[in-house]
RODO-2510 file (C-alpha; in nm, 4 decimals, decimal comma):
residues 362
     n   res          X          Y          Z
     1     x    -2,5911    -4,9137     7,0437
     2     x    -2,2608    -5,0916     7,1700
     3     x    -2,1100    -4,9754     7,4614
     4     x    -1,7939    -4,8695     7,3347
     5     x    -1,9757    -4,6421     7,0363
     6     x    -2,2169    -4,4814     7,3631
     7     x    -1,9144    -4,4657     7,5912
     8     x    -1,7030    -4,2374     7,2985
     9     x    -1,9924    -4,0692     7,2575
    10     x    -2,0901    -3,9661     7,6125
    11     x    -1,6877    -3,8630     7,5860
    12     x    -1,7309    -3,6708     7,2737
    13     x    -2,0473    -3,4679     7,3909
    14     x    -1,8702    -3,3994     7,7327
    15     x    -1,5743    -3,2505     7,5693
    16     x    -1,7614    -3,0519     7,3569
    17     x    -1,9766    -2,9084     7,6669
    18     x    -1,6369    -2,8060     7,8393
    19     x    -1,4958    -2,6720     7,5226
    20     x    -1,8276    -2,4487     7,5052
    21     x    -1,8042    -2,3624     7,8841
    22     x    -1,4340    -2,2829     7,8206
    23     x    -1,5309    -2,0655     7,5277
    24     x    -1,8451    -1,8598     7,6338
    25     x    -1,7327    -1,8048     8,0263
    26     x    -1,5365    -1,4951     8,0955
    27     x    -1,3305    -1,5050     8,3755
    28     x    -1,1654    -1,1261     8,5138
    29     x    -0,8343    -1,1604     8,3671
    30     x    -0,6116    -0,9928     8,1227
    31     x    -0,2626    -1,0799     7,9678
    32     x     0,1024    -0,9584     7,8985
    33     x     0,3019    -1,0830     7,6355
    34     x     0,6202    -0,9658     7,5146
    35     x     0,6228    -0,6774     7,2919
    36     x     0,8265    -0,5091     7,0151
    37     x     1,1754    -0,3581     7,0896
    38     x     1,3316    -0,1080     6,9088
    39     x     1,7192     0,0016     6,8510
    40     x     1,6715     0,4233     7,0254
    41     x     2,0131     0,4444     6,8128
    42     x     1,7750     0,3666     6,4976
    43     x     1,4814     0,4521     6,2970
    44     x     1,1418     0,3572     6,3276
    45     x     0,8848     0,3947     6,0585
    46     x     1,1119     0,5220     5,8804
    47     x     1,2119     0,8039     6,1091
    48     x     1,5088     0,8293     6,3892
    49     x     1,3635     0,7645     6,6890
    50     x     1,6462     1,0680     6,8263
    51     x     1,7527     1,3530     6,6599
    52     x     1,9886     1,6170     6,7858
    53     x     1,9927     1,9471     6,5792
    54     x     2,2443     2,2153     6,6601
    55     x     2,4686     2,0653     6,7973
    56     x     2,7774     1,8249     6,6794
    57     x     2,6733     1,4307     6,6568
    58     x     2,8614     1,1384     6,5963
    59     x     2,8317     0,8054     6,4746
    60     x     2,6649     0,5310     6,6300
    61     x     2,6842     0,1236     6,5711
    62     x     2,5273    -0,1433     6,7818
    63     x     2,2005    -0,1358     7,0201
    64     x     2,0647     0,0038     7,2391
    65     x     1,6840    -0,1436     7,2370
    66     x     1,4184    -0,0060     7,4590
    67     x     1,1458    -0,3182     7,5335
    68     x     0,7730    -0,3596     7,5791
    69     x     0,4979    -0,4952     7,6594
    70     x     0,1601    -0,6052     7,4953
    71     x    -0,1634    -0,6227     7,7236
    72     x    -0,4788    -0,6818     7,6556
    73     x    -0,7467    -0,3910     7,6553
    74     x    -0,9449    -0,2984     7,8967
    75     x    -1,2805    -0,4165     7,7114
    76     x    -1,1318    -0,7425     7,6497
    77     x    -1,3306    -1,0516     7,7979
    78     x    -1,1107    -1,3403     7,8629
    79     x    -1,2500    -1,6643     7,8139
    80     x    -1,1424    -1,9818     8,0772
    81     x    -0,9500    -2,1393     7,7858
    82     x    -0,7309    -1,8352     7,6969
    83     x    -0,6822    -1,8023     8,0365
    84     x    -0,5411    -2,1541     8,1075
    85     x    -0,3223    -2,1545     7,8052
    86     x    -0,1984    -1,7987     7,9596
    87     x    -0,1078    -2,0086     8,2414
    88     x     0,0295    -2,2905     8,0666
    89     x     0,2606    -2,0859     7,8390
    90     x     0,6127    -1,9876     7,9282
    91     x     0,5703    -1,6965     7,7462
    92     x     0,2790    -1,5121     7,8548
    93     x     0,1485    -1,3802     8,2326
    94     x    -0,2367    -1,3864     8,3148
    95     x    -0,3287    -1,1660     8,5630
    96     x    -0,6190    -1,0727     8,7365
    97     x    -0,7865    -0,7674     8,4968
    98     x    -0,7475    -0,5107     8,8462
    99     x    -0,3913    -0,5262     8,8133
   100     x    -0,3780    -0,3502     8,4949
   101     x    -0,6964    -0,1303     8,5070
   102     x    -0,7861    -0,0385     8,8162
   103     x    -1,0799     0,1184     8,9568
   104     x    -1,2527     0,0243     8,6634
   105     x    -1,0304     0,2363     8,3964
   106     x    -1,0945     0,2707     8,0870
   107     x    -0,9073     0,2033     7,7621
   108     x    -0,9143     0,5339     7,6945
   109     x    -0,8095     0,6466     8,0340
   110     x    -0,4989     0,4163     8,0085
   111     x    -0,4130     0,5211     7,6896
   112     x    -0,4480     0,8845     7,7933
   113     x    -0,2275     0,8193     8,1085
   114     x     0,0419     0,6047     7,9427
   115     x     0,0707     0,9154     7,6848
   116     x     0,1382     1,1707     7,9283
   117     x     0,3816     0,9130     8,1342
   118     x     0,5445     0,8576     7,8080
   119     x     0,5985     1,2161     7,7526
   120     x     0,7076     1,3000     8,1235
   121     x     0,9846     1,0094     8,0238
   122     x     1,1120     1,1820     7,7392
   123     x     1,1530     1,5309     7,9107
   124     x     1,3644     1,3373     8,2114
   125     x     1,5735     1,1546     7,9991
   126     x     1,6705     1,4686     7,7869
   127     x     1,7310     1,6026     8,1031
   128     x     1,9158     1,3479     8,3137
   129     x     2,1378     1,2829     7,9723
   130     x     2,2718     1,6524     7,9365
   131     x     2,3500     1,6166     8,3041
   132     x     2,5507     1,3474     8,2549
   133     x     2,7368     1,5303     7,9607
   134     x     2,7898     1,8366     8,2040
   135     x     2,5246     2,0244     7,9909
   136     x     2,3696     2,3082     8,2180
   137     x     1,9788     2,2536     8,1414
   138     x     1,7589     2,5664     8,3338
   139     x     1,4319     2,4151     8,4644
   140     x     1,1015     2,6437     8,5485
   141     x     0,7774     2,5977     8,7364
   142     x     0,5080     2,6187     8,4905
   143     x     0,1262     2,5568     8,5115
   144     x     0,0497     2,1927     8,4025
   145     x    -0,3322     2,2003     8,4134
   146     x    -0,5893     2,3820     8,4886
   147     x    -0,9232     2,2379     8,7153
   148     x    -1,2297     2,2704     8,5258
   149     x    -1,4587     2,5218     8,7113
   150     x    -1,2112     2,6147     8,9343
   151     x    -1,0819     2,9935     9,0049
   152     x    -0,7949     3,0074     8,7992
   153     x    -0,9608     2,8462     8,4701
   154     x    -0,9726     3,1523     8,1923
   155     x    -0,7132     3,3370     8,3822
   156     x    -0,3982     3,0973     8,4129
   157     x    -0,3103     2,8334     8,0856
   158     x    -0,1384     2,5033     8,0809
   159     x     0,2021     2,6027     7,9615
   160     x     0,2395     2,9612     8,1821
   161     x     0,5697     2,9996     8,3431
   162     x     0,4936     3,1298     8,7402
   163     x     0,7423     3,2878     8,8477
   164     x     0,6114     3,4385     9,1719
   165     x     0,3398     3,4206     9,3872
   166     x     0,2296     3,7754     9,5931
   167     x     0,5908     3,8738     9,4733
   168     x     0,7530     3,5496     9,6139
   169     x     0,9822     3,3816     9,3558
   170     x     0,9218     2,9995     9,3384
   171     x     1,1630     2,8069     9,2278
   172     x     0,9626     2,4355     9,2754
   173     x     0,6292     2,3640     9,1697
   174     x     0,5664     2,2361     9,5763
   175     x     0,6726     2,6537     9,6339
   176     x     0,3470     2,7764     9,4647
   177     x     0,0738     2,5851     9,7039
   178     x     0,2417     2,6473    10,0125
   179     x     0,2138     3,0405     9,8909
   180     x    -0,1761     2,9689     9,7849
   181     x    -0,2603     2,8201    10,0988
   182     x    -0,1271     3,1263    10,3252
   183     x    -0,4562     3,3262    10,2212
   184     x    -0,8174     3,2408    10,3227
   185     x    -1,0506     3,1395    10,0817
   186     x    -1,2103     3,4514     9,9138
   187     x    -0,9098     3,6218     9,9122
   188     x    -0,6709     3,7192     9,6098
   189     x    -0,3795     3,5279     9,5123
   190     x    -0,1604     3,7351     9,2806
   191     x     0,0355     3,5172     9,0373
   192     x     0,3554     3,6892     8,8230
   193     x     0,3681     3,4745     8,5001
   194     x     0,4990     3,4568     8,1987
   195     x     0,2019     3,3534     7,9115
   196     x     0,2424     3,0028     7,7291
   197     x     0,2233     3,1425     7,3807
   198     x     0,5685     3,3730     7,5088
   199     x     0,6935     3,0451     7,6598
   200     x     0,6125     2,7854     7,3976
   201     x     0,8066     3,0565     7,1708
   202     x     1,1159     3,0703     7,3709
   203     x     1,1424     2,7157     7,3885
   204     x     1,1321     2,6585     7,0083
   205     x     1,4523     2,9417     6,9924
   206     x     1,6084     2,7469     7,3294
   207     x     1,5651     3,0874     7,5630
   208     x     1,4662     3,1729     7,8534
   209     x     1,0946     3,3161     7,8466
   210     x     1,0740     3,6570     7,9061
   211     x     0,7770     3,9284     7,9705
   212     x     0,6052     3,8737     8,2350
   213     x     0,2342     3,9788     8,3403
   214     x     0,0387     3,9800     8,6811
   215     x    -0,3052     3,7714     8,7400
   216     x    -0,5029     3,7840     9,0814
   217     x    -0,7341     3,5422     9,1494
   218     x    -0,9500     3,5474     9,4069
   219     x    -0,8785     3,2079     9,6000
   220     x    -1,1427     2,9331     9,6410
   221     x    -1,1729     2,6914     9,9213
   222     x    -1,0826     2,2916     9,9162
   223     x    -1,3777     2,0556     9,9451
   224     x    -1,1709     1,8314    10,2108
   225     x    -1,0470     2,0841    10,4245
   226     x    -1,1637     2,3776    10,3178
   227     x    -0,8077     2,5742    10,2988
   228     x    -0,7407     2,8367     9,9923
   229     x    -0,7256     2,6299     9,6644
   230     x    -0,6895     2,8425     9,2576
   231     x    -0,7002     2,4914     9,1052
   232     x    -0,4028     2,4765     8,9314
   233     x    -0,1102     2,1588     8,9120
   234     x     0,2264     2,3106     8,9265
   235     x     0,5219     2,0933     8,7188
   236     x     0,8168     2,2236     8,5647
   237     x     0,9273     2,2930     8,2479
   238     x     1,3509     2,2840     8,0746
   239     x     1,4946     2,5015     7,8139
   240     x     1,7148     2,2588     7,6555
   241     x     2,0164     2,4270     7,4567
   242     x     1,9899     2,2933     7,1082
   243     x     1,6979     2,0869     7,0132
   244     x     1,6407     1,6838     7,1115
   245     x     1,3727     1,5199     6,9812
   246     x     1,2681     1,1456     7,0359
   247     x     0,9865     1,0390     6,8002
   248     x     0,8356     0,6687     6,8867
   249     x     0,4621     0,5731     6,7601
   250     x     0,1989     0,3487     6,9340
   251     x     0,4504     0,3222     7,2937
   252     x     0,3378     0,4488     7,6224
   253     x     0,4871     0,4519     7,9697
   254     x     0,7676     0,6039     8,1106
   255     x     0,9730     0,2574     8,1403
   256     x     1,1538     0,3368     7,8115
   257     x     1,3435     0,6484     7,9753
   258     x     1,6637     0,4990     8,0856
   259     x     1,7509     0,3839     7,6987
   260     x     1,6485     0,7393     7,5544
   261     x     1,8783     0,8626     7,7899
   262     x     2,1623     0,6154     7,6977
   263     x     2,0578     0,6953     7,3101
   264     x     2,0957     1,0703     7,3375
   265     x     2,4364     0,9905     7,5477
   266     x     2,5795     0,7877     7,2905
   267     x     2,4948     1,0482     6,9956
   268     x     2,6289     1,3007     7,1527
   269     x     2,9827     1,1295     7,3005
   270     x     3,2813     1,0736     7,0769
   271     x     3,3330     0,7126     6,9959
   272     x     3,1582     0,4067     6,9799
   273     x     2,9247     0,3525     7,3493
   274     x     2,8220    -0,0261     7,2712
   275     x     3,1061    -0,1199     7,0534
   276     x     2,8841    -0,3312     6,7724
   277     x     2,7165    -0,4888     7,0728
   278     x     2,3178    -0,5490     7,1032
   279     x     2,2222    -0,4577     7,4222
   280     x     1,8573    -0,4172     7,5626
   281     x     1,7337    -0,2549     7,8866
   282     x     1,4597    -0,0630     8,0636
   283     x     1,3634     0,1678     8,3509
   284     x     1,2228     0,4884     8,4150
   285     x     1,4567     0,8028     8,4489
   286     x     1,4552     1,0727     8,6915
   287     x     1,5877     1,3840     8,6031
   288     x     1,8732     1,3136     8,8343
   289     x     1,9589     1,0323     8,6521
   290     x     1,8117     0,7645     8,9022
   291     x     1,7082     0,4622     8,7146
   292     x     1,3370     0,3310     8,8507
   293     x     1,1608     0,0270     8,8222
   294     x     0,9238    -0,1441     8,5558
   295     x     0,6348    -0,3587     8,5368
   296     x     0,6216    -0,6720     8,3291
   297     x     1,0193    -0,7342     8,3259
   298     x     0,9720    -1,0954     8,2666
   299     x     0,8223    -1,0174     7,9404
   300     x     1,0622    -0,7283     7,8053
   301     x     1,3756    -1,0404     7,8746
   302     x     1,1635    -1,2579     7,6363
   303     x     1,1334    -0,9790     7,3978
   304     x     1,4626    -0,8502     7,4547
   305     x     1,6094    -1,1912     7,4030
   306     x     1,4481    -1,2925     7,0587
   307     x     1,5248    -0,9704     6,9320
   308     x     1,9171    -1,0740     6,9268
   309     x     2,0041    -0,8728     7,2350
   310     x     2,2574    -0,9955     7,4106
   311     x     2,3099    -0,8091     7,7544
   312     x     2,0001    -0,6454     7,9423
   313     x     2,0096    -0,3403     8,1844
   314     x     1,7932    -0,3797     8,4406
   315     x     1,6532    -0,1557     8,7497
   316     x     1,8437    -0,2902     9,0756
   317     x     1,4564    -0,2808     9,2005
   318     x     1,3548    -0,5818     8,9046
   319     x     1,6763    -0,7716     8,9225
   320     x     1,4994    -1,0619     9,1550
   321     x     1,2252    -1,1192     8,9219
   322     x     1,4262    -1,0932     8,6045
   323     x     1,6541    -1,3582     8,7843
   324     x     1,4002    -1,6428     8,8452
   325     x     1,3415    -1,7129     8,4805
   326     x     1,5718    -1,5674     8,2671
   327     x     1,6216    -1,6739     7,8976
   328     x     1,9113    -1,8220     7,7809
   329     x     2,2256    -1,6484     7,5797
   330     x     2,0836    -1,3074     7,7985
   331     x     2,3009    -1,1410     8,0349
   332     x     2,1103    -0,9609     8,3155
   333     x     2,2909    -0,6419     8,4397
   334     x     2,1962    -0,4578     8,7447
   335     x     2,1882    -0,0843     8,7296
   336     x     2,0832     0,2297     8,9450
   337     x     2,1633     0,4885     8,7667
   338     x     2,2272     0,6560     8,4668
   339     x     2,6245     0,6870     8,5435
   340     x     2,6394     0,2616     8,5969
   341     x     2,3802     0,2264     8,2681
   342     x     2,6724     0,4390     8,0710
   343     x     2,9630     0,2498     8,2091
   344     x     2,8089    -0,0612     8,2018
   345     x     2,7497    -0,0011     7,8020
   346     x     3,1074     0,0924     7,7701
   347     x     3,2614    -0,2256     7,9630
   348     x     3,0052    -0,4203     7,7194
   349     x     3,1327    -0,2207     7,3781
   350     x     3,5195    -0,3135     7,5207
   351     x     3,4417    -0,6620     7,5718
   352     x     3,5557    -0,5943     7,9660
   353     x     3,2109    -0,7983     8,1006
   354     x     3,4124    -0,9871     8,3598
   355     x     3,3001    -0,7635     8,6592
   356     x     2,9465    -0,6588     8,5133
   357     x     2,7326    -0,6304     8,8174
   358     x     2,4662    -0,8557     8,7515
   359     x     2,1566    -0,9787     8,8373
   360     x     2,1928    -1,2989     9,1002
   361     x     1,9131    -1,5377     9,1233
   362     x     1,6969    -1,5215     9,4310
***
């Protein structure tokens, strides 16, 4: 055989070893790419993403996208060449698998948690919206779950609205274990509450919940410390005025609460928020209209970007690493809260942009 013909063919087999190594060894890492936006002023599958009943609306124009991210699942096995051209692509972000499911989570355990995240979004940006709007929105302390096993389970329900404890009114769901943990374990705990079927009803008429009932429960002791435990979480609960209701398939997270917030805003204000304008964002809301940061911000510029938007609101907290690498044509501005989201929307919509506080590279 000549030499060249052996020496391409010592090449060829070599290649094709590495491709097969490439192909067949995993390596512990997962990927984000950009995801879908969508328009919270819109529809999606055919449906608005907000609607407001009760209550006067106007007309909207422009965009206000909320942005994602795709990852890859939790029982996904990268292989050494998807990881490299991860690496290689300007696109994408490989990171090391831990990052996005820690401690060994499962799919279903992320999808579970991003649910109830996404959920705990909504209910803060309904809330930190009417606040901004001057719209008084009553909040209650309510049981969020029950422990398995525990003391209270078959006597208190997700969903019932405590409003004392031993004849103490709470008024924060951080009220109800410092009353629990004044007994001794053994002891009873008397709770005054209001039953979730009651409650679930007078938030479908936008009431107050009314008729209460007493439940003692003898108190049980904590594993770590042994102090009185009835293994319940306390959270709180709003009776909104008229009804809100945001309606988004296959999203989860709460990084989409700043723009539901901006959505209801702009549905509910006279005139025209964004002025024609496409403008993207993200953030998590608090329901004092704080704006929080967001993972993968790199990703939702991308997304943002080839979606047509033109301006980006962005979490003072992610305005270094949205900086470093930010696409082109996509204006990156810097915002805390709700009240600088909503002005910064109107300067955009009046084509005043000159002192946008923005985003500076690092």
């Amino acid at each position: 055989m000549p030499r060249r013909t052996a020496t391409m063919l010592a090449a060829t087999l070599m290649l094709f070893a590495l491709l097969c190594t490439g192909v067949f060894t995993k390596v512990p890492y997962s990927e984000m790419s950009p995801g879908p936006t969508v328009n919270t002023l819109g529809d999606s599958h055919g449906e608005p993403v907000i609607s407001i009943g009760e209550r006067k609306t106007y007309p909207t124009t422009g965009h206000l996208n909320m942005t994602t991210v795709r990852v890859t699942g939790a029982d996904y096995e990268m292989n050494v060449l998807e990881a490299v051209y991860g690496w290689l692509s300007g696109d994408n972000i490989v990171v090391p698998h831990e990052n996005l499911y820690p401690n060994g989570k499962t799919e279903q355990q992320s999808t579970q948690e991003n649910a109830e995240e996404f959920s705990q979004s909504q209910e803060a940006a309904k809330v930190a919206a009417l606040k901004e709007l001057g719209v008084d929105v009553p909040t209650r302390v309510v049981v969020s779950s029950v422990v398995k096993a525990s003391p209270a389970e078959g006597k208190l329900h997700a969903g019932d609205v405590i409003r004392s404890v031993d004849g103490t009114p709470v008024t924060a769901p951080g009220d109800v274990a410092k009353l629990v943990t004044k007994h001794k374990p053994g002891e009873p705990v008397t709770f005054t509450v209001v039953p979730a079927a009651e409650a679930a009803e007078a938030q479908k008429a936008h009431r107050e919940p009314t008729g209460t009932t007493e439940v003692t429960i003898n108190a049980g002791k904590a594993p770590d410390d042994g102090h009185a435990i009835v293994g319940i979480r306390a959270g709180t609960a709003h009776t909104f005025p008229f009804p809100i209701d945001i309606k988004l398939a296959d999203v989860g997270g709460p990084s989409a609460g700043l723009m539901f917030s901006l959505g209801i805003v702009d549905k509910l204000t006279p005139g025209d928020l964004t002025g024609g304008k496409f403008v993207a964002g993200t953030g998590t809301i608090e329901e004092t209209g704080k704006v929080g940061p967001i993972g993968g911000i790199e990703m939702k510029t991308i997304g943002a970007r080839r979606a047509g938007a033109q301006y980006f609101l962005t979490p003072a907290e992610n305005c270094a690493a949205a900086a470093k690498d930010t696409p082109g044509g996509l204006t990156l501005v810097k915002v805390s809260t709700l009240a600088e989201a909503k002005q910064a929307v109107e300067k955009i919509g009046k084509g005043d942009t000159a002192g946008l506080p923005r985003c500076d590279k690092p």
